[in-house]
Structures are given as structure tokens and as C-alpha cells.
Residue, then its C-alpha position, 0 to 999 in steps of 0.5 A: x282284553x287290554x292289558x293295563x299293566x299299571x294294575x300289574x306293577x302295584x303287585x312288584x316291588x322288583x324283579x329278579x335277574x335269573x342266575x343262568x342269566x348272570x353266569x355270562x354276563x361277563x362272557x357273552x356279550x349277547x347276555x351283557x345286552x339282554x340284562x342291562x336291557x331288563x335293568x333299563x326297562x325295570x327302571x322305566x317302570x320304576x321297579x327295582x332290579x335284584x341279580x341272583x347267584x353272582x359268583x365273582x367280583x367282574x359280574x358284580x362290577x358289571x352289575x353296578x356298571x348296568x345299574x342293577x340296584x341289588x346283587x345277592x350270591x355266592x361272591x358276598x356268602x353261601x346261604x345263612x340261617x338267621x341267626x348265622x348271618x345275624x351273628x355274622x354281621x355283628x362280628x365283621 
């Protein structure tokens, strides 16, 4: 059976770059390489790129470097309730 993967992408809109992958980028130069090679080819098949559980502010700047188009985690919040956050935000 021949993958068609163009029938795979209609289902992803982006994909997740795991924490254990983020924890160190800024560290090992072997994990640098292997997320911007998954931000490379997410955008060759134009699917969006969202890194999860960045801690400080040298990975987020990595991750902007990479041209990782989304960056969630502890550095901008801990996890919110809706109302908190919604609250939060009105209030900044």
C-alpha cells in the first residue's frame, strides 16, 4: 500500500514539538538540529510548528531563530482556567 500522505495532512493543521525535545535545545547542539530539522519540514508541508513546555527566555529566542510559529509554556504562564486567564489578559 502506497502512503499518499496529502490524504494524511488534510487531518493536521500543526504539530507538536515535545517538551523532552525543548528542555535542551539551548544545551545540546544534537537536539538544536533535530527541532529545527522538524520545523523545516513542517513547513515544507505547510503545517504549523507549536513548541511545548518552554521554560526561559534563550529557548523562546531559539525557537523564534528556528522559525517556530507557536511557543507555549511556563516562561509566558502556568496553566490557566478560562476565566483566570481571560481575566488576566483584559487586565495586563
Amino acid at each position: 500500500m502506497i502512503f499518499k500522505y496529502n490524504y494524511f495532512l488534510e487531518f493536521i493543521n500543526r504539530l507538536k514539538i515535545a517538551k523532552e525535545l525543548i528542555d535542551k535545545i539551548s544545551t545540546d547542539c544534537s537536539n538544536n538540529h533535530i527541532v529545527e530539522a522538524i520545523v523545516v519540514m513542517s513547513k515544507s508541508l505547510k503545517v504549523a510548528t507549536i513548541a511545548e513546555g518552554v521554560e526561559n527566555y534563550e529557548q523562546v529566542n531559539i525557537l523564534k531563530d528556528i522559525g517556530c510559529d507557536e511557543i507555549q509554556g511556563y516562561v509566558f504562564s502556568k496553566p490557566l482556567p478560562a476565566k483566570e486567564l481571560e481575566y488576566n489578559f483584559l487586565n495586563l
